[in-house]
C-alpha positions as CSV (number, residue, x, y, z in Angstrom):
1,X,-84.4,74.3,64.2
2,X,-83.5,70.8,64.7
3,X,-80.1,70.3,66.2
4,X,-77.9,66.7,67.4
5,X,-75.6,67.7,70.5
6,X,-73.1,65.3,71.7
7,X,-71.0,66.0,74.7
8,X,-68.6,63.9,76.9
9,X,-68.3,64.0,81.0
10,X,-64.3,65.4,81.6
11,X,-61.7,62.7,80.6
12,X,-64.8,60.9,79.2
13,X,-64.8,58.9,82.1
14,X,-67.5,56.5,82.4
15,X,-69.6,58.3,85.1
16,X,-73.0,58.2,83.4
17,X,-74.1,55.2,85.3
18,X,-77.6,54.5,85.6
19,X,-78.7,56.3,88.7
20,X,-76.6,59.5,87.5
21,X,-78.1,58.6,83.7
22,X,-81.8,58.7,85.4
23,X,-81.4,62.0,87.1
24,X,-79.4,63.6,84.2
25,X,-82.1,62.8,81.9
26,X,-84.8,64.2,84.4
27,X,-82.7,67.5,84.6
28,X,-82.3,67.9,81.1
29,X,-86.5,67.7,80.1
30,X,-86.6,70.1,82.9
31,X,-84.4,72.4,81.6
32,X,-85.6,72.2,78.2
33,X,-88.9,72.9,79.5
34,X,-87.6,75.8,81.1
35,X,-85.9,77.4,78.2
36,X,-88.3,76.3,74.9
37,X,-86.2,73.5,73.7
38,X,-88.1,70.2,73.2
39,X,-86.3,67.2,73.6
40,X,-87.4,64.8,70.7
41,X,-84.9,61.7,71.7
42,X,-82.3,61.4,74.0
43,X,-79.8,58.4,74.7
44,X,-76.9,58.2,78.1
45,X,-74.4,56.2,77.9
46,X,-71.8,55.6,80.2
47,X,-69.2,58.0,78.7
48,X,-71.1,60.4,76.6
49,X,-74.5,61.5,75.5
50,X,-76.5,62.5,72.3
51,X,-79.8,64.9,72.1
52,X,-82.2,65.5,69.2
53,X,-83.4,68.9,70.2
54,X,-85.7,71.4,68.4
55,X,-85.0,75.0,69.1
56,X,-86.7,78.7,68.6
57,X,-84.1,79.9,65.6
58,X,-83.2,82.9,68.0
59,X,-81.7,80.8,70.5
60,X,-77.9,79.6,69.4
61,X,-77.1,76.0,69.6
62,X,-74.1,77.2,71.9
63,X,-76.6,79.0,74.8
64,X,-78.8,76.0,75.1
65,X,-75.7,73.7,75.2
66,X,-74.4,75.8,78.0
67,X,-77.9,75.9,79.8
68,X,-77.9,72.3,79.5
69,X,-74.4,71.6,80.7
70,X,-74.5,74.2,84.0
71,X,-77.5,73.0,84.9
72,X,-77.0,69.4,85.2
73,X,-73.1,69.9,86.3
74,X,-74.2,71.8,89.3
75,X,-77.2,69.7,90.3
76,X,-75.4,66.4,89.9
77,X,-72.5,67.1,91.5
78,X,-74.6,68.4,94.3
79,X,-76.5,65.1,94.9
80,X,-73.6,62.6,93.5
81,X,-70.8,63.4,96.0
82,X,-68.8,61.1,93.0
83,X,-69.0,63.7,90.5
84,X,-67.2,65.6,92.6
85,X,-64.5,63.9,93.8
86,X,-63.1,62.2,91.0
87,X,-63.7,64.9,88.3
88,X,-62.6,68.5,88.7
89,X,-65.5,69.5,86.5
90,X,-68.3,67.0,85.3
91,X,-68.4,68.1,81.6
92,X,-65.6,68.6,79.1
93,X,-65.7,72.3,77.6
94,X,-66.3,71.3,74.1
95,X,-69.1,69.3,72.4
96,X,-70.7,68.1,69.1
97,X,-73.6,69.9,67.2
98,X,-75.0,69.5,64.1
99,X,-78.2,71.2,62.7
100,X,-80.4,68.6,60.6
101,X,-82.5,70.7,58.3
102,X,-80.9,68.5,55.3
103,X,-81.8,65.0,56.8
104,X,-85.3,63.9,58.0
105,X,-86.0,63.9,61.9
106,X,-86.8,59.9,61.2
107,X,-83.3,59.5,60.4
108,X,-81.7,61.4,63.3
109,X,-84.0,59.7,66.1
110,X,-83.3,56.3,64.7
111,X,-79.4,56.8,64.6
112,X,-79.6,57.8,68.2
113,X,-82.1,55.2,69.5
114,X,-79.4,52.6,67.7
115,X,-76.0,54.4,69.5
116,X,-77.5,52.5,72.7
117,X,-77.7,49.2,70.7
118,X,-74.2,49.5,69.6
């Protein structure tokens, strides 16, 4: 199952800057990896960050958000003493997902290759 996810550091402060934008997306092919989820495209930006992922259909949209989101909150606030001092958590709670079985893969990738551009 094909799945966009978009979700927001707390206050959507812009703390995705590009040394903590280069080790968040490491952590997150890693984690996929570890779980079964492959990572088709992925874009950081400063405040926010969207994922084209393609899932088992057992595993919920919900679990591999929150696999993805405790995983790189706890590792990143480890190693970017930042992250921890001027957020009380890295993540907000909530988040954006959409399954895309009625629009093509194509058109999903090329919508989040252009949020950069934009």
């Amino acid at each position: 199952m094909g799945c966009h996810i978009i979700w927001c550091p707390k206050y959507r402060r812009n703390v995705l800057q590009p040394d903590v934008a280069v080790r968040l997306k490491e952590l997150l092919y890693e984690k996929a990896s570890d779980i079964g989820v492959v990572i088709e495209v992925m874009e950081i930006m400063p405040d926010h960050l969207h994922l084209f992922v393609k899932t088992k259909p057992t595993a919920s949209p919900h679990w591999v958000i929150q696999q993805f989101k405790g995983y790189t909150s706890r590792i990143l606030r480890q190693e970017f003493s930042t992250l921890r001092t001027r957020l009380p958590t890295l993540w907000t709670r909530s988040y954006y997902c959409e399954s895309c079985g009625h629009i093509s893969d194509e058109i999903v990738k090329k919508y989040i290759e252009d949020q950069k551009k934009n």
